[in-house]
N, C-alpha and C positions, 0 to 999 in steps of 0.2 A: 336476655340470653336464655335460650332452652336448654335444658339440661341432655348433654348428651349422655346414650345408656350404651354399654360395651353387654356384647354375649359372654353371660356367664361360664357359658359352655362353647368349646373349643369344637365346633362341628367338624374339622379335617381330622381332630385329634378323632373322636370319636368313628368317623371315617374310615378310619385305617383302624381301630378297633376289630370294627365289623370284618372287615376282611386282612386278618390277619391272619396267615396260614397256620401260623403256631396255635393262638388262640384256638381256631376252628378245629386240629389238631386232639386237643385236651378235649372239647367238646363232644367230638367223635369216638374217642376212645372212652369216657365217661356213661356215652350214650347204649357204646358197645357191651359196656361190663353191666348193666342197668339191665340193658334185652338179654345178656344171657345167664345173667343169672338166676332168673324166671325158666331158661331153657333146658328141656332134658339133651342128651348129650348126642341121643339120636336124631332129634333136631338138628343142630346144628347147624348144617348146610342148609338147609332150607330158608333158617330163619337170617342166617347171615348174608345169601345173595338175597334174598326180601330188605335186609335192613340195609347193604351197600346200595341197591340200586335206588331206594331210597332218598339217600344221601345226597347233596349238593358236594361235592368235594373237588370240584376244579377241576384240571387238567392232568395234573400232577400231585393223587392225591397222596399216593406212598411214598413220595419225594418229600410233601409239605409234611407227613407225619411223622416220618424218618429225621427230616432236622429237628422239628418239634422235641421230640425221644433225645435228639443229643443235647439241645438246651436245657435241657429237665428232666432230669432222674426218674421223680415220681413218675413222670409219664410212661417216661421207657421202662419202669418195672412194673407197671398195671400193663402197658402191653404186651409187655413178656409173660407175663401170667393169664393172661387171655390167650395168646398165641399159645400156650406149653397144652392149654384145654384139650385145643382142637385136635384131634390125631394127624396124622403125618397124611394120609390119603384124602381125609376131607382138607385136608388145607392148600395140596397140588390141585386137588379139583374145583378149590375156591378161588385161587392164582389164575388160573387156566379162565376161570368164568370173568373174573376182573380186569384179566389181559384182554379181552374182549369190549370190556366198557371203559378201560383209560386203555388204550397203547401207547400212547405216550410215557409212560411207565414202563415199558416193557424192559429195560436194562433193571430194574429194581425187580421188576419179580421175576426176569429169570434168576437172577441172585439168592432171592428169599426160595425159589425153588430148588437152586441148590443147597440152599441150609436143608430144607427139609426134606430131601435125598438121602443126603449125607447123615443125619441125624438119625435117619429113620434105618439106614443099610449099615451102617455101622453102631448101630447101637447106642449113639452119642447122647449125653443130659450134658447143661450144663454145667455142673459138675467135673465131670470127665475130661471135657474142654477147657475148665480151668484149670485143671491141674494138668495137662499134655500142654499148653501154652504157655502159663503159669501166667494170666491174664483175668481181665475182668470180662468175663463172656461175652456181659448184652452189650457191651461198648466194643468190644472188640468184632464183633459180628454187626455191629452197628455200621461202623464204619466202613468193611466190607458192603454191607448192603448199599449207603453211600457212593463207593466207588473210592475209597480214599485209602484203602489197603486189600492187598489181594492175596497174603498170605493164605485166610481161609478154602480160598480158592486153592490155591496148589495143593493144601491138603486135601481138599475133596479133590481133584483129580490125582492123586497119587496111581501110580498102576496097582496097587491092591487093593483100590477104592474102586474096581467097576463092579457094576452091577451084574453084568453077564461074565461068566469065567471064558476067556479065549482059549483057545488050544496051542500050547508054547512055540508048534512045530508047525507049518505050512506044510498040506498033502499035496 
């Protein structure tokens, strides 16, 4: 009788490893904080569409990194600290250039465009939002981004949230 031998190693397991949106998720973001913290701040934009397009991220990469962010904390507070880096103008014009390489995304960054409207026109920190909510910000903005709560959303579209002032009266 020959000795039969079993794989030590679970190749489906390891499989799905590989392509696991979370994992890849952590990855990304790890990879992000690495490239910009070598970065001046004038950079920025530069070095970030060079490092997204870069990037293998799938179809739906601010979907896969957006659940990533609600299964684990850590994650979603290195990338809220990465995200707080950027100014409000580099990061609609980085939205804008990404909307361009995933569209299939396009419901998540118009949403993260209106965080960073709203944030940027009203003066908003996290901070601020926690206490006007009485909420845990990056989860609660999470989820918005998601699609799983719209409250954010009404407050940014408040009528004393627009950008341009209209005239009360019709001439």
């Amino acid at each position: 009788m020959g000795l039969v031998t079993h794989n030590v190693i679970d190749l489906e397991l390891e499989r799905k490893k590989r392509f696991n949106p979370s994992l890849n998720a952590i990855r990304f973001v790890c990879a992000l904080e690495e490239t910009l913290s070598d970065t001046p701040r004038d950079q920025y934009l530069m070095v970030l569409k060079e490092f997204i397009y870069a990037m293998d991220l799938g179809e739906h990469p601010l979907t896969a990194l957006a659940k990533a962010c609600q299964k684990n904390c850590d994650i979603l507070h290195l990338f809220v600290s990465i995200l707080f880096d950027i100014t409000p103008d580099i990061l609609v014009y980085l939205l804008e250039y990404i909307e361009k390489i995933y569209p299939k995304d396009k419901e998540i960054i118009s949403r993260l465009k209106l965080i960073a409207v709203t944030f940027h026109t009203r003066d908003l920190s996290l901070e601020k939002l926690s206490n006007l909510f009485d909420v845990n910000p990056e989860l609660y903005l999470l989820r918005f981004i998601l699609g799983e709560d719209d409250h954010f959303e009404k407050y940014a579209l408040f009528s004393n949230a627009n950008v341009l002032k209209f005239p009360e009266t019709v001439i």
